[in-house]
Biopython code that builds the backbone (N, CA, C, O; Angstrom):
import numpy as np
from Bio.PDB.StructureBuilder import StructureBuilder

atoms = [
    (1, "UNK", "N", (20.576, -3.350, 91.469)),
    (1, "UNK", "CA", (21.351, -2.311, 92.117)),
    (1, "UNK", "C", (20.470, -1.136, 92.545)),
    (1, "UNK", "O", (20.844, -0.153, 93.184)),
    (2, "UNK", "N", (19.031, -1.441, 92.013)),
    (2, "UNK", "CA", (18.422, -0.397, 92.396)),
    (2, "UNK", "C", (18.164, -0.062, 94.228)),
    (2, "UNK", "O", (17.944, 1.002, 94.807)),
    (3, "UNK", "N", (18.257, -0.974, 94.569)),
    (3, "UNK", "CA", (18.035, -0.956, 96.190)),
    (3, "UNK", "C", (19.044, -0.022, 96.715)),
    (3, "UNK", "O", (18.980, 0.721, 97.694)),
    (4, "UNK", "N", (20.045, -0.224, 95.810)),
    (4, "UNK", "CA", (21.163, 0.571, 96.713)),
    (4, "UNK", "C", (21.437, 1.865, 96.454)),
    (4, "UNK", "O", (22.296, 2.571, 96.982)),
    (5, "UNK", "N", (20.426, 2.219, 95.359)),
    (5, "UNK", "CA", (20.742, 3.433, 94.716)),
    (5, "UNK", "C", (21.306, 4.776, 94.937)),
    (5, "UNK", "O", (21.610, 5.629, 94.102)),
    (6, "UNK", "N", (21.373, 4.796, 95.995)),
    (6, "UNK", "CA", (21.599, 6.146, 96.747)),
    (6, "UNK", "C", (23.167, 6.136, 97.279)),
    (6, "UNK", "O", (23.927, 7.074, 97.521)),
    (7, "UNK", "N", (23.350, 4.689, 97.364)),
    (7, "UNK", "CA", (24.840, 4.619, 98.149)),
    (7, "UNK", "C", (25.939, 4.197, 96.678)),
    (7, "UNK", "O", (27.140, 3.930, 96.706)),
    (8, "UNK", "N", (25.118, 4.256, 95.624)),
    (8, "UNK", "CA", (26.007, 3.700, 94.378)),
    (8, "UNK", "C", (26.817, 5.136, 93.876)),
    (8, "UNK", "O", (26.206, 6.205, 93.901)),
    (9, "UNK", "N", (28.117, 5.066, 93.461)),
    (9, "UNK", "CA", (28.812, 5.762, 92.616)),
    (9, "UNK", "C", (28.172, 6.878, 91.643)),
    (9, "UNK", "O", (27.355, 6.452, 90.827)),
    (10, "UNK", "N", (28.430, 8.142, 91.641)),
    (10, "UNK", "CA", (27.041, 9.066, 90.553)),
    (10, "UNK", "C", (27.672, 8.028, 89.253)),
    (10, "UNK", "O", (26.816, 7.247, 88.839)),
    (11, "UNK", "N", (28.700, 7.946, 88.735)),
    (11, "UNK", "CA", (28.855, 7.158, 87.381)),
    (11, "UNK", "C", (28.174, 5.976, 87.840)),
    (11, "UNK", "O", (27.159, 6.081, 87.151)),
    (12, "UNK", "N", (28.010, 4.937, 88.504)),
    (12, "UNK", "CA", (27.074, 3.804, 88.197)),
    (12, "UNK", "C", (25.730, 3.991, 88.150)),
    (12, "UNK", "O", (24.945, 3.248, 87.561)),
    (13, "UNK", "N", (25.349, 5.325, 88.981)),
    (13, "UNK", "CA", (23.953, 5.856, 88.839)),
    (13, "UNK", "C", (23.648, 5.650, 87.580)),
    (13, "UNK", "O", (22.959, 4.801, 87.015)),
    (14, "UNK", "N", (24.268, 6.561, 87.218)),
    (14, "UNK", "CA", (23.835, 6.760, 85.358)),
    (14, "UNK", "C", (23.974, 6.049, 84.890)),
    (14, "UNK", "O", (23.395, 6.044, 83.803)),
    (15, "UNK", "N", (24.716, 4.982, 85.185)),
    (15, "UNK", "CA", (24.596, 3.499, 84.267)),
    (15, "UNK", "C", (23.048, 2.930, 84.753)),
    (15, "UNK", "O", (22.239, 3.229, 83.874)),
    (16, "UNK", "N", (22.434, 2.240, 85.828)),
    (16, "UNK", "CA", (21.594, 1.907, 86.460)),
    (16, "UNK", "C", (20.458, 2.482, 85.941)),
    (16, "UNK", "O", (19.572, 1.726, 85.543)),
    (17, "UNK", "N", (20.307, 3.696, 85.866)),
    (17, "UNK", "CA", (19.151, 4.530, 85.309)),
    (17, "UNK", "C", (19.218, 4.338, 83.750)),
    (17, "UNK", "O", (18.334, 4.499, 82.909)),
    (18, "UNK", "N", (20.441, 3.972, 83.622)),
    (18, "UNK", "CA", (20.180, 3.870, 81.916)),
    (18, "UNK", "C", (20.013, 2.877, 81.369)),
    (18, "UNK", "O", (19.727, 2.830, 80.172)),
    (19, "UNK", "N", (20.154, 1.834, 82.128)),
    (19, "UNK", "CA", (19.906, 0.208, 81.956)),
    (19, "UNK", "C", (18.018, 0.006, 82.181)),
    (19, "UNK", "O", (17.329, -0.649, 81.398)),
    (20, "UNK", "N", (17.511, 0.685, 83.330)),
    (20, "UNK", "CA", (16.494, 0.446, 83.680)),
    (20, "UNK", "C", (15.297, 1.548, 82.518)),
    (20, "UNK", "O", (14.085, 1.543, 82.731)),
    (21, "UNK", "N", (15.823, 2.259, 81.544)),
    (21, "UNK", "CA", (14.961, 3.008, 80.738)),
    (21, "UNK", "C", (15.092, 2.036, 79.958)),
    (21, "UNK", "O", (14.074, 1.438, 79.608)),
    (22, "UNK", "N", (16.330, 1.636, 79.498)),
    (22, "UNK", "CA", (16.352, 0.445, 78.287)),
    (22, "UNK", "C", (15.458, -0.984, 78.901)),
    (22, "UNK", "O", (14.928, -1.805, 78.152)),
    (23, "UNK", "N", (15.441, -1.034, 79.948)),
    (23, "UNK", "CA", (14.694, -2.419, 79.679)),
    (23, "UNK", "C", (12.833, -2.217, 79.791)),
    (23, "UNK", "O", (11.934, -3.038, 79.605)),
    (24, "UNK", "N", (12.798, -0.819, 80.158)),
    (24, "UNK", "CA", (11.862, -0.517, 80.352)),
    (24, "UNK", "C", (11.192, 0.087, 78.881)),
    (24, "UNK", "O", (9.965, 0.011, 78.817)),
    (25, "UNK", "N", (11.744, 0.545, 77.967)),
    (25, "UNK", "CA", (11.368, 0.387, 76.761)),
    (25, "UNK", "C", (11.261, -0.281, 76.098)),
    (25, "UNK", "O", (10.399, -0.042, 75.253)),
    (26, "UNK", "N", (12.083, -1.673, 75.969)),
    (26, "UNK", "CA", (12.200, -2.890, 75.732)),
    (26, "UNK", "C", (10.959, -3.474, 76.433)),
    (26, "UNK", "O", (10.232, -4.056, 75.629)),
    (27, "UNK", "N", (10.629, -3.482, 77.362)),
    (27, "UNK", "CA", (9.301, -4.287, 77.452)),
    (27, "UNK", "C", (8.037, -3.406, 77.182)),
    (27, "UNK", "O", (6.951, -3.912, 77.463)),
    (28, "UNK", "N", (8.072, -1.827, 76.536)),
    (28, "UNK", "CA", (7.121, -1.238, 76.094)),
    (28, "UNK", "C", (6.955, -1.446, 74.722)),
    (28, "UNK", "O", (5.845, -1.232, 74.235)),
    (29, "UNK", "N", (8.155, -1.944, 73.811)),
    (29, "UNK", "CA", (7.561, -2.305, 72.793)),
    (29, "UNK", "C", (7.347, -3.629, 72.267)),
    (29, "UNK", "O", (7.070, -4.021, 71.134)),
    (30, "UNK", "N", (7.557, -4.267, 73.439)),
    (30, "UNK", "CA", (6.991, -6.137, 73.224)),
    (30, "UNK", "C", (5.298, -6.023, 73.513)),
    (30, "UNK", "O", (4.440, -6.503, 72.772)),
    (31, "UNK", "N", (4.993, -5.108, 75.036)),
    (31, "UNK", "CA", (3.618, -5.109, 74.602)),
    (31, "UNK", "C", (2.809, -4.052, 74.249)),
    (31, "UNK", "O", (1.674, -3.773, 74.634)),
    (32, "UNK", "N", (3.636, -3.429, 73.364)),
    (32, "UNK", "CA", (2.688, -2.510, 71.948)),
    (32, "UNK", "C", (2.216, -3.518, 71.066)),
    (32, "UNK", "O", (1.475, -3.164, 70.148)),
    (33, "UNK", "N", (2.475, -4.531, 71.171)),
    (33, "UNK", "CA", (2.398, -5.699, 69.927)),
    (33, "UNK", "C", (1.252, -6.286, 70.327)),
    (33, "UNK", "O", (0.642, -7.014, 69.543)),
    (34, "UNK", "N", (0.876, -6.094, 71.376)),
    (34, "UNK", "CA", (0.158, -6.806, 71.868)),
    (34, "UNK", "C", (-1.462, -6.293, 71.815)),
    (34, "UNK", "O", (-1.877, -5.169, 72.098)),
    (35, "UNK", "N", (-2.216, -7.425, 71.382)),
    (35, "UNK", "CA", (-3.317, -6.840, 71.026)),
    (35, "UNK", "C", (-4.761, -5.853, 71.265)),
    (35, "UNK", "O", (-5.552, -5.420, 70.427)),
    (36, "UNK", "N", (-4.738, -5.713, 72.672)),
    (36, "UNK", "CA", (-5.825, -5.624, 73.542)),
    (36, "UNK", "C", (-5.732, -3.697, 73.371)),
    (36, "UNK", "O", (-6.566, -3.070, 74.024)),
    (37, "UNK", "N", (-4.582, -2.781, 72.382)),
    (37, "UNK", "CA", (-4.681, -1.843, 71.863)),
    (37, "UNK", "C", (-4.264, -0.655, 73.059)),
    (37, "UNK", "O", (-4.523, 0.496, 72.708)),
    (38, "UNK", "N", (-3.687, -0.804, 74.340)),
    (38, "UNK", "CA", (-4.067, 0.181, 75.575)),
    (38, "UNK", "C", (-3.328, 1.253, 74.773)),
    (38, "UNK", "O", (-2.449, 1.026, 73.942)),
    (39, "UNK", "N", (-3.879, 2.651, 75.189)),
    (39, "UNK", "CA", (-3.331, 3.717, 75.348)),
    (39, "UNK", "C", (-2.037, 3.808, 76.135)),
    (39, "UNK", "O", (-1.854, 2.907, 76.953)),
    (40, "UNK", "N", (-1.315, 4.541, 76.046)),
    (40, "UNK", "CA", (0.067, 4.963, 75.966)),
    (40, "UNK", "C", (0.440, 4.960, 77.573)),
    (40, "UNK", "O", (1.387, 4.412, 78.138)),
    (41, "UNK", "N", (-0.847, 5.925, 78.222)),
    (41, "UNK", "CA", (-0.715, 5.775, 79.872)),
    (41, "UNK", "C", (-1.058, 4.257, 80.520)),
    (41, "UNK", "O", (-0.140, 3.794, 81.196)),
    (42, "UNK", "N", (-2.316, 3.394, 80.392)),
    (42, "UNK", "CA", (-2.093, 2.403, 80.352)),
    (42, "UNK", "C", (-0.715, 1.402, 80.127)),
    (42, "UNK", "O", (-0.327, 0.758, 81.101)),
    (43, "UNK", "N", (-0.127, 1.309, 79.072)),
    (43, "UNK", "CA", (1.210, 0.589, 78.602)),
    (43, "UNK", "C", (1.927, 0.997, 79.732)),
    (43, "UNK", "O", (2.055, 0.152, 80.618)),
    (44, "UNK", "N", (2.433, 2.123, 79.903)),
    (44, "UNK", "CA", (3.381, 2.812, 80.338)),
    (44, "UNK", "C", (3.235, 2.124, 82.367)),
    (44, "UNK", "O", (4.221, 1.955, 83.084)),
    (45, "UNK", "N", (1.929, 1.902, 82.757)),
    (45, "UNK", "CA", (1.625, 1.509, 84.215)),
    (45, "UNK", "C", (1.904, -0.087, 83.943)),
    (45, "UNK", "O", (2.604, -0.738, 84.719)),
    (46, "UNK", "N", (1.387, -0.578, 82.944)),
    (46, "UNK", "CA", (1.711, -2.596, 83.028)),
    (46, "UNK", "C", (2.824, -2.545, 83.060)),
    (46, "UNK", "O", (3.441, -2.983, 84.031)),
    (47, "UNK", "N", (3.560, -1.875, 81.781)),
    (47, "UNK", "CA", (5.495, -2.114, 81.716)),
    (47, "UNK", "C", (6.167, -1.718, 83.275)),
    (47, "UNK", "O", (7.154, -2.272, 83.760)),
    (48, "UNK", "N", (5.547, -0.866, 83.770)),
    (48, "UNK", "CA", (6.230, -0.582, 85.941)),
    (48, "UNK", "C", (5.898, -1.686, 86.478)),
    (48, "UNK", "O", (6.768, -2.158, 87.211)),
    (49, "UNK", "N", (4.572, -2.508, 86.342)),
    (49, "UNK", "CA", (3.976, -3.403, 86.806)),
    (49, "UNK", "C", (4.811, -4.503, 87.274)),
    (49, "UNK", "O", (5.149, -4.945, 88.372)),
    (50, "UNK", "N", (5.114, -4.911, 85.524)),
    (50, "UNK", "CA", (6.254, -6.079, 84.970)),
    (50, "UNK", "C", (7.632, -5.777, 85.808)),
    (50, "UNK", "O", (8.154, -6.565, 86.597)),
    (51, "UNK", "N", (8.069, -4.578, 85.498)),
    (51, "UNK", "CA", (9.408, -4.142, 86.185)),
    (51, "UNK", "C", (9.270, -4.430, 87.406)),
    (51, "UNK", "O", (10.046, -5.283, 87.838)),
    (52, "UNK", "N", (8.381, -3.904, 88.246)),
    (52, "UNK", "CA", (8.606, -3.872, 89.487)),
    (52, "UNK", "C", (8.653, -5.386, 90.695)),
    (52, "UNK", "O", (9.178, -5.662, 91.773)),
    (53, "UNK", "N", (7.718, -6.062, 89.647)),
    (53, "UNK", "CA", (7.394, -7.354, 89.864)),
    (53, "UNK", "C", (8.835, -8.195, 89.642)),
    (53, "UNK", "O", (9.356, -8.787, 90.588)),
    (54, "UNK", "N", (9.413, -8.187, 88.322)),
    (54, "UNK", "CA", (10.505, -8.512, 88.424)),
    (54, "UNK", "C", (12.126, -8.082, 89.567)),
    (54, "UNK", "O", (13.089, -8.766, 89.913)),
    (55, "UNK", "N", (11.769, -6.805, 89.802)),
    (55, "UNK", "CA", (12.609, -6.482, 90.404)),
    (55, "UNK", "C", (12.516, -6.434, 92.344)),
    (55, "UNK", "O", (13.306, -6.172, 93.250)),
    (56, "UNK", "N", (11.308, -6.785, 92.256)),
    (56, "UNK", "CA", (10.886, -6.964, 93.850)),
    (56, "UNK", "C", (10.759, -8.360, 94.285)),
    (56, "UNK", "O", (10.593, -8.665, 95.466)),
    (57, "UNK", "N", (10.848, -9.320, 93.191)),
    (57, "UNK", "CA", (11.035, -10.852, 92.821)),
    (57, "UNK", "C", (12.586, -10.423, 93.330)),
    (57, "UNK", "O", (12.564, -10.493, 94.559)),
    (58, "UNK", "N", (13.467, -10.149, 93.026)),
    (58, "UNK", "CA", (15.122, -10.125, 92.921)),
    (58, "UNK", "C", (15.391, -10.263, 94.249)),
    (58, "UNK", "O", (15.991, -11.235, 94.708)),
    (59, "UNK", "N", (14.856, -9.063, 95.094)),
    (59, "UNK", "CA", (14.737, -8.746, 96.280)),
    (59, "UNK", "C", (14.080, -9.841, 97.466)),
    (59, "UNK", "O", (14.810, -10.350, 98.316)),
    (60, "UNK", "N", (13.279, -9.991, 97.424)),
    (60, "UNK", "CA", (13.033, -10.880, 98.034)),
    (60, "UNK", "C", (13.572, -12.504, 97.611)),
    (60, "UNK", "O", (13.305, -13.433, 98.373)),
    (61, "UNK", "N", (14.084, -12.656, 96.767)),
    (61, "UNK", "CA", (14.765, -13.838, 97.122)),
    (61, "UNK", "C", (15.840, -14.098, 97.535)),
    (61, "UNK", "O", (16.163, -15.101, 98.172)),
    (62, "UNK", "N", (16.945, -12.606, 96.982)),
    (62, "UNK", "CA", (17.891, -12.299, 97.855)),
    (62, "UNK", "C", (17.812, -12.462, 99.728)),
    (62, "UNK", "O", (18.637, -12.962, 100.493)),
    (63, "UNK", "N", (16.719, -11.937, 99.961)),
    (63, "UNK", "CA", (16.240, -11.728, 101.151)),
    (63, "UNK", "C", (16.035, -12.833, 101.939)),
    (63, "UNK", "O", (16.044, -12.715, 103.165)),
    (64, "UNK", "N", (15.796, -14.211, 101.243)),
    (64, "UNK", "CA", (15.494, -15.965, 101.324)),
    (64, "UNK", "C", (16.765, -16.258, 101.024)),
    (64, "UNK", "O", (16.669, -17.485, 101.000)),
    (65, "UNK", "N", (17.912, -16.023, 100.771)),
    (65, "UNK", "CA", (18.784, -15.972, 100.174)),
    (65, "UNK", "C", (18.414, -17.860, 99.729)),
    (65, "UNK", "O", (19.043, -18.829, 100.153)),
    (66, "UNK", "N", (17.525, -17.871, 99.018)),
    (66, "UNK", "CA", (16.861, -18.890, 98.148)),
    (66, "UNK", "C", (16.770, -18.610, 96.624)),
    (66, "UNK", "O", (15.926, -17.750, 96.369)),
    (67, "UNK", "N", (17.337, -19.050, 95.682)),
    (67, "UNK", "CA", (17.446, -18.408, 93.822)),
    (67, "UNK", "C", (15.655, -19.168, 93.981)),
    (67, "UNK", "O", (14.717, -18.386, 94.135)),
    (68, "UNK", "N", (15.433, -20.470, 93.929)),
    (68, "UNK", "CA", (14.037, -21.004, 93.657)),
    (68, "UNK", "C", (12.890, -20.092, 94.394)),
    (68, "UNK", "O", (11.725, -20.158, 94.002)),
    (69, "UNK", "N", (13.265, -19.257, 95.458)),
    (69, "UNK", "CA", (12.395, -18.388, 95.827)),
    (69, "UNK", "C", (12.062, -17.173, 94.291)),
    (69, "UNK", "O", (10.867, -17.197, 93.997)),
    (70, "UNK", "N", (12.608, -16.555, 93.701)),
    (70, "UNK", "CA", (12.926, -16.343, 92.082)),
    (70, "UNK", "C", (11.977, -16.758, 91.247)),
    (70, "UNK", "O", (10.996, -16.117, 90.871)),
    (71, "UNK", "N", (12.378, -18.166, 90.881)),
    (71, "UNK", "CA", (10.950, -18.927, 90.059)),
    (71, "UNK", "C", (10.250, -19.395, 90.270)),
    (71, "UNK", "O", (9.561, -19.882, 89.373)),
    (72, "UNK", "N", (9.816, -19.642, 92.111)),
    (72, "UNK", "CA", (8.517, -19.383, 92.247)),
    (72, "UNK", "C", (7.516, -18.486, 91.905)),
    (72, "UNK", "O", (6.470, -18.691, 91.288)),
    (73, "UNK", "N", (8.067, -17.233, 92.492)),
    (73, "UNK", "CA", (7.389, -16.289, 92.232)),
    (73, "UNK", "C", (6.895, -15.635, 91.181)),
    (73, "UNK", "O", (5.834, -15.019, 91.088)),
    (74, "UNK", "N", (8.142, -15.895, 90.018)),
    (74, "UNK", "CA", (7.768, -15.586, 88.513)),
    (74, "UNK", "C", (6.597, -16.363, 87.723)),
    (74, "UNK", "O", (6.015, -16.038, 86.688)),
    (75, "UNK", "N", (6.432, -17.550, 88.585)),
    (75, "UNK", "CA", (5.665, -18.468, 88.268)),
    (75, "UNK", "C", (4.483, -18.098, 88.262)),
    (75, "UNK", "O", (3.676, -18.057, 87.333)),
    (76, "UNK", "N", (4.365, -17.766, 89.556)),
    (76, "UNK", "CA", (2.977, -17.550, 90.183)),
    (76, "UNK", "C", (2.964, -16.073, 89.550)),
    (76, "UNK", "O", (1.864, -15.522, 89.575)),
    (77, "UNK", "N", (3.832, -15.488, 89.090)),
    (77, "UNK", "CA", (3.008, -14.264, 88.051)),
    (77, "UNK", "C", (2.643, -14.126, 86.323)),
    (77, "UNK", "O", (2.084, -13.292, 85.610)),
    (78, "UNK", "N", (3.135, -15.104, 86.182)),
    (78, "UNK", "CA", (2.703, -15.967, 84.685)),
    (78, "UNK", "C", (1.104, -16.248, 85.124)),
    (78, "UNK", "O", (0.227, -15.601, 84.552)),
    (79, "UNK", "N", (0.845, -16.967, 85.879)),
    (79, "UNK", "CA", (-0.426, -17.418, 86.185)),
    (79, "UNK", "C", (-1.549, -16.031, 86.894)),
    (79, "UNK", "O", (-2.690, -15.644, 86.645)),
    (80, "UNK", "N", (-0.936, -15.803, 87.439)),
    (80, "UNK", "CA", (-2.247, -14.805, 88.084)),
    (80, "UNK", "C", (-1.446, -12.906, 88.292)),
    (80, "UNK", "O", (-2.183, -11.999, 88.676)),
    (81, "UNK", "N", (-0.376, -12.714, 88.062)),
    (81, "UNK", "CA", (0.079, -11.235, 88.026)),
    (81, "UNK", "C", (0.136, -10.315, 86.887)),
    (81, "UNK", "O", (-0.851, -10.187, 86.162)),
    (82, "UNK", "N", (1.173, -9.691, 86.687)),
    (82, "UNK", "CA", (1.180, -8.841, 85.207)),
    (82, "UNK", "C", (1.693, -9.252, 84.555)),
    (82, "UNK", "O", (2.212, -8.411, 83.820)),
    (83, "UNK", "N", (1.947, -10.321, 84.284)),
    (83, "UNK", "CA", (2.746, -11.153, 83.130)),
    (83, "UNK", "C", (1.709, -11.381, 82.128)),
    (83, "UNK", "O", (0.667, -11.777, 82.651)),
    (84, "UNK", "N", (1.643, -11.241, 80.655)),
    (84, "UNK", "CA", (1.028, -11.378, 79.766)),
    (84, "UNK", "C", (1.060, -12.583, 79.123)),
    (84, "UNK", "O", (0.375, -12.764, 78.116)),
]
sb = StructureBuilder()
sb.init_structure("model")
sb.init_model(0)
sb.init_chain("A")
sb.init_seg("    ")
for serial, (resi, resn, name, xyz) in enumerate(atoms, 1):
    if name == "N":
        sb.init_residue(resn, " ", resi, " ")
    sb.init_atom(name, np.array(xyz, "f"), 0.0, 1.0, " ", f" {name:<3s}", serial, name[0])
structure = sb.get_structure()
């Protein structure tokens, strides 16, 4: 819903923004666990990385209006993007 953000309801705003801190903390403390130790600013740029990747994945397959356009792409970021 983020695409639409501007044309969404102020109450779904605040839902949207509050969904996207939660998942965005949620994937800051899966890779705090993770070993390679980054500093806080570091973490904080991979976890946008991940997000954005996922969420620009959404978009463009919408856009293919293809779902396998989706797990291609997730694919190919397991292998060579910010996927850990």
């Amino acid at each position: 819903m983020a695409a639409e953000y501007a044309d969404l309801a102020p109450e779904v705003r605040v839902e949207v923004f509050r969904f996207t801190n939660k998942l965005v903390d949620w994937i800051t403390t899966v890779l705090a666990l993770d070993p390679q130790n980054l500093d806080a600013e570091a973490l904080r740029k991979w976890v946008l990385a991940i997000f954005a990747a996922v969420e620009g994945t959404q978009l463009v397959a919408r856009g293919c209006e293809d779902v396998q356009v989706y797990d291609d792409i997730l694919d190919a970021c397991w292998i060579s993007g910010p996927f850990p």
